[in-house]
C-alpha positions in Angstrom: 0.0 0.0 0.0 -0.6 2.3 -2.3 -1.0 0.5 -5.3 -1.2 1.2 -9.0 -4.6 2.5 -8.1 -3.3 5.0 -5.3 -0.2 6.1 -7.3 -1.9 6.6 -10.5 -4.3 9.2 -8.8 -1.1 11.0 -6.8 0.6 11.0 -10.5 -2.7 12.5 -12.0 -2.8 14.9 -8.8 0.4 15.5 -9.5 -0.2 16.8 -13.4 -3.1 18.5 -13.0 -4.9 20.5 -10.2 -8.0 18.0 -9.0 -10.3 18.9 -6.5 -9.5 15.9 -4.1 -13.3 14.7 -2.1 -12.2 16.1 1.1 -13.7 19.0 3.3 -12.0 22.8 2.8 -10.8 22.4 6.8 -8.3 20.0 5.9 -6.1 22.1 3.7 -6.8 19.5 0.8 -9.2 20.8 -1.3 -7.1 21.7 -3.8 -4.0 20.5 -4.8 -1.4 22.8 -7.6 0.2 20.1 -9.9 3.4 20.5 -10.4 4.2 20.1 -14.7 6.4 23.6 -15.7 7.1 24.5 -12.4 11.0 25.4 -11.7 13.1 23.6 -8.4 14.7 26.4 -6.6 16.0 24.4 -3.7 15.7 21.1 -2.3 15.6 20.1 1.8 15.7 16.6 2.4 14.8 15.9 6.2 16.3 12.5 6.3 19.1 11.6 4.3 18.1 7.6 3.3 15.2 8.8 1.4 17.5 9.5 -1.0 18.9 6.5 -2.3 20.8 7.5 -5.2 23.2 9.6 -5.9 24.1 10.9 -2.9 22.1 13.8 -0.8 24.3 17.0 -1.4 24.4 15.7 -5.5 21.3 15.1 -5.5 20.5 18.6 -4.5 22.5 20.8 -6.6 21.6 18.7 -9.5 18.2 19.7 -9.2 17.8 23.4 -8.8 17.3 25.2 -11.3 15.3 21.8 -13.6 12.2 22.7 -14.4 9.3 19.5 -14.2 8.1 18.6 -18.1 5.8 15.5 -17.0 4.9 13.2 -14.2 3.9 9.3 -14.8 3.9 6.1 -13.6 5.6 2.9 -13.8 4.5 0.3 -11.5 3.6 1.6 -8.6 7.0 4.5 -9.1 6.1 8.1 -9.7 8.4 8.9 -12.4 9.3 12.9 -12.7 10.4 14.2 -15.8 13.2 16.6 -14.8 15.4 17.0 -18.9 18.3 15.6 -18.5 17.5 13.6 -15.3 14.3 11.7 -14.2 13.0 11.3 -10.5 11.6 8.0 -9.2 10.0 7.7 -6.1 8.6 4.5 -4.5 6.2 5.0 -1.8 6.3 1.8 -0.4 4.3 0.8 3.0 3.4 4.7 4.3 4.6 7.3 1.6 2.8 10.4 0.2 3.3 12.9 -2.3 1.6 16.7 -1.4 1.8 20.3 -2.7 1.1 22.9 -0.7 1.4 26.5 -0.7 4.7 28.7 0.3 5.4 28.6 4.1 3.1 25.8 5.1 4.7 24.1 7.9 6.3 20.7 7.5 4.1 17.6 9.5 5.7 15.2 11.3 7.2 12.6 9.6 8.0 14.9 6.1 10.9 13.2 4.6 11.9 15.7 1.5 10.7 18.9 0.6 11.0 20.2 -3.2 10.1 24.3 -3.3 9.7 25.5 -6.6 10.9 29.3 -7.9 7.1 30.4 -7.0 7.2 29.0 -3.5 4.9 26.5 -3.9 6.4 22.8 -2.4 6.0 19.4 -3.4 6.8 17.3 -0.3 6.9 13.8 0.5 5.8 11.9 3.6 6.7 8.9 4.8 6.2 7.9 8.9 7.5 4.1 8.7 10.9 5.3 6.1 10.7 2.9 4.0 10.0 5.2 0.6 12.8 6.1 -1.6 13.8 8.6 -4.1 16.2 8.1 -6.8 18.0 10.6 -9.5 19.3 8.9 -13.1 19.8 9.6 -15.8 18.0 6.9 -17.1 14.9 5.5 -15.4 15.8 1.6 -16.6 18.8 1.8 -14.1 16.1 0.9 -11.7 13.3 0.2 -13.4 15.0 -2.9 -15.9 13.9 -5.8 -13.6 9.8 -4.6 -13.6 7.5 -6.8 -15.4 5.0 -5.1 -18.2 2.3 -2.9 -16.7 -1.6 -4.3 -16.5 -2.4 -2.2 -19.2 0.7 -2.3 -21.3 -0.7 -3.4 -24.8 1.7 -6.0 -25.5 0.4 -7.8 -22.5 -2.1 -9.8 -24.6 -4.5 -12.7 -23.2 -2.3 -14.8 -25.3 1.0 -13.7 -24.1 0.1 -13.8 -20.5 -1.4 -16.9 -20.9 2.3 -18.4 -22.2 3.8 -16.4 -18.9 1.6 -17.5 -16.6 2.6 -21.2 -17.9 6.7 -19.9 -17.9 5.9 -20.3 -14.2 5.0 -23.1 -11.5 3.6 -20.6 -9.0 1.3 -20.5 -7.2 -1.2 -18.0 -8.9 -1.4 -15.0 -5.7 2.3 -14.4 -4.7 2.9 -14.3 -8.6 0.5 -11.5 -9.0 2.3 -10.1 -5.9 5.7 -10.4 -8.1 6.6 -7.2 -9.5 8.9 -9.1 -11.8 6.2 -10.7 -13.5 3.7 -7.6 -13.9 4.4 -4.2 -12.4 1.4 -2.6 -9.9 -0.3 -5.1 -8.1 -0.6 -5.3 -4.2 -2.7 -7.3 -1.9 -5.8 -5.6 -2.3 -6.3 -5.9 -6.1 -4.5 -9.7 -6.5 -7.2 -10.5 -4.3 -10.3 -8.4 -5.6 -9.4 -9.6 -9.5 -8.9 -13.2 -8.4 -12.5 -13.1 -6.9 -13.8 -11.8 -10.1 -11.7 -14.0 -12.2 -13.1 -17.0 -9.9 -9.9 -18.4 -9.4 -8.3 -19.9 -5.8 -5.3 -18.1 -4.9 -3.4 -21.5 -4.2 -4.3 -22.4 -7.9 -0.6 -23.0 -10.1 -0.1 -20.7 -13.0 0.5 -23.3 -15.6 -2.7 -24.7 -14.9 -5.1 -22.0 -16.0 -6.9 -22.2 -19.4 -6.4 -19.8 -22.1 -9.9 -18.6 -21.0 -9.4 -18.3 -17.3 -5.9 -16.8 -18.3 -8.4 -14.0 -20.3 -10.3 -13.5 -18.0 -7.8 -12.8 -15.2 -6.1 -10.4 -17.1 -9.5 -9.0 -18.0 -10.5 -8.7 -14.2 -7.1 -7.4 -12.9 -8.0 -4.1 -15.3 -11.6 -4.4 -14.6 -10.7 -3.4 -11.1 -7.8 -1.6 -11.4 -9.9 1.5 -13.5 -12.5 1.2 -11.3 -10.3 1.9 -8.1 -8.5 4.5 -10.1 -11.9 5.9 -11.1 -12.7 6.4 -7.3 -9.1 7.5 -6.6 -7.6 4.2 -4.8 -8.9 2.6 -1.4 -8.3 4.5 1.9 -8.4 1.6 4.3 -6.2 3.5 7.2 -4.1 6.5 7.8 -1.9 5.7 5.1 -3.5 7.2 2.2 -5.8 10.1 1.8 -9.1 10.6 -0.2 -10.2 6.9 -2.1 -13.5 4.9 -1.8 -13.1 1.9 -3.9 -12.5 0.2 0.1 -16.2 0.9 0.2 -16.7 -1.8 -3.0 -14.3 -4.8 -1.6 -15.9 -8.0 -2.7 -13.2 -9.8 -0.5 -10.2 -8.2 0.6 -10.7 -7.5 4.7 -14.6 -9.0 4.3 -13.4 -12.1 6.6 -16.1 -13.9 7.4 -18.9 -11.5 5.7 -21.4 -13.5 3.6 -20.2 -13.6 -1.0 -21.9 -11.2 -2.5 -22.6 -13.9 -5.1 -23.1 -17.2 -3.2 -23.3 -16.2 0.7 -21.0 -18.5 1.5 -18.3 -16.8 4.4 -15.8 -15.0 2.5 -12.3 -17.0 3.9 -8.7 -15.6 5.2 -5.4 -17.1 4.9 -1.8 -16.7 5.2 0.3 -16.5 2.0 3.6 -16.0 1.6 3.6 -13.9 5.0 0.6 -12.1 3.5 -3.3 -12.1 4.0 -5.1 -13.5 1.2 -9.6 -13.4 1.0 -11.3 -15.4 -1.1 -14.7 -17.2 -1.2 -14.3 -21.3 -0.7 -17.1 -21.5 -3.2 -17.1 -19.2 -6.0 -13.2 -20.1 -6.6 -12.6 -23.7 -6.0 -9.1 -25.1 -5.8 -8.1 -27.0 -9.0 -6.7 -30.5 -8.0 -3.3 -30.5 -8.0 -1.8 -32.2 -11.5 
């Protein structure tokens, strides 16, 4: 957490002022985006945000670039700063903000970016696990991603021949970001459900069809969460409501919305996996 969902809305916040859902008192109404605006200085507040190159470089090497675009890869934030690009990973707790000159800094700010008209783009991060990175080329740390959900060469037919590449089980493969960039927990779950697969199921054992419609459901949910700006399921991240359209991640023991049949929890590869027993039955293994 976030997830494609959450970082595509920060990238789009991020391009383009949006009026975010949130009431005027919290400061959030409106966020600036931040394409053509000029770095004048850089503070970083806590030097291993910064993984690459090192902290005083990395400053002077900004100032003065001005940002031409903002996207994502994954679930990186990639900013367009000719010659150099900017990733940032926001791993477990990190959050990307633009506020107006002379806002004070919150608690756990980790880097502050203030631009020639005094706005700032700042990232938060309380548990320090997000990272920024300067290159000069984004594949330096971006080569070992797998294709994006919605990257057009990802075909039904060519996932279908990755999927049987593999002898994994189905749920920490989607979890891989090696074999497609963007997916978490919440959506590897959500898409499974309405794919009506069991997350111990192996890879090479899907269909061409059930590979189809996988892929189909893993977009299917992925632009509807983007079209209600990610899932806000605790302090983390700010503003979604797709949490409010689950159909199994964190509904332990709620009744399938198809079936009625408890929705079930289990441990996988250290991480929680929902599913209903009965909608997506476990394929005997061959």
């Amino acid at each position: 957490m976030p997830e494609l969902p959450e970082v595509e809305t920060i990238v789009n916040a991020l391009k383009h002022p949006i009026d975010w859902p949130f009431p005027a008192d919290t400061g959030l109404a409106l966020q600036p985006g931040v394409v053509g605006r000029r770095i004048a200085f850089v503070d970083v507040l806590w030097d291993r945000t910064v993984a690459t190159p090192g902290v005083d470089e990395f400053k002077s090497r900004v100032r003065g670039l001005a940002i031409c675009g903002v996207a994502r890869r994954g679930k990186f934030v990639l900013i367009d700063l000719p010659p150099l690009t900017m990733l940032i990973h926001l791993r477990m707790s990190g959050d990307l903000r633009v506020v107006e000159a002379g806002t004070p800094l919150l608690t756990h700010d980790r880097l502050r970016i203030t631009f020639e008209d005094g706005a700032m783009l700042v990232f938060n991060d309380t548990r320090k696990f997000g990272r920024v990175w300067l290159v000069d080329d984004p594949d330096e740390i971006l080569h070992n991603l797998g294709l994006d959900p919605f990257a057009a060469e990802l075909t039904p037919g060519a996932f279908y021949d990755a999927l049987h590449k593999k002898h994994s089980r189905i749920k920490p493969l989607l979890l891989d970001q090696r074999f497609i960039a963007g997916l978490g927990n919440i959506y590897s779950d959500e898409a499974l459900f309405r794919a009506k697969i069991h997350p111990l199921t192996l890879s090479n054992q899907l269909t061409p069809v059930e590979a189809a419609n996988l892929l189909q459901a893993i977009r299917d949910v992925l632009v509807e969460s983007i079209a209600r700006n990610g899932s806000s399921i605790d302090w983390v991240y700010r503003g979604g409501s797709f949490q409010n359209h689950f159909k199994v991640y964190q509904c332990t023991g709620e009744p399938c919305e198809i079936c009625g049949t408890p929705i079930e929890r289990i441990v996988l590869g250290q991480r929680s996996t929902h599913f209903c027993p009965n909608c997506q039955l476990l394929k005997p293994f061959a």
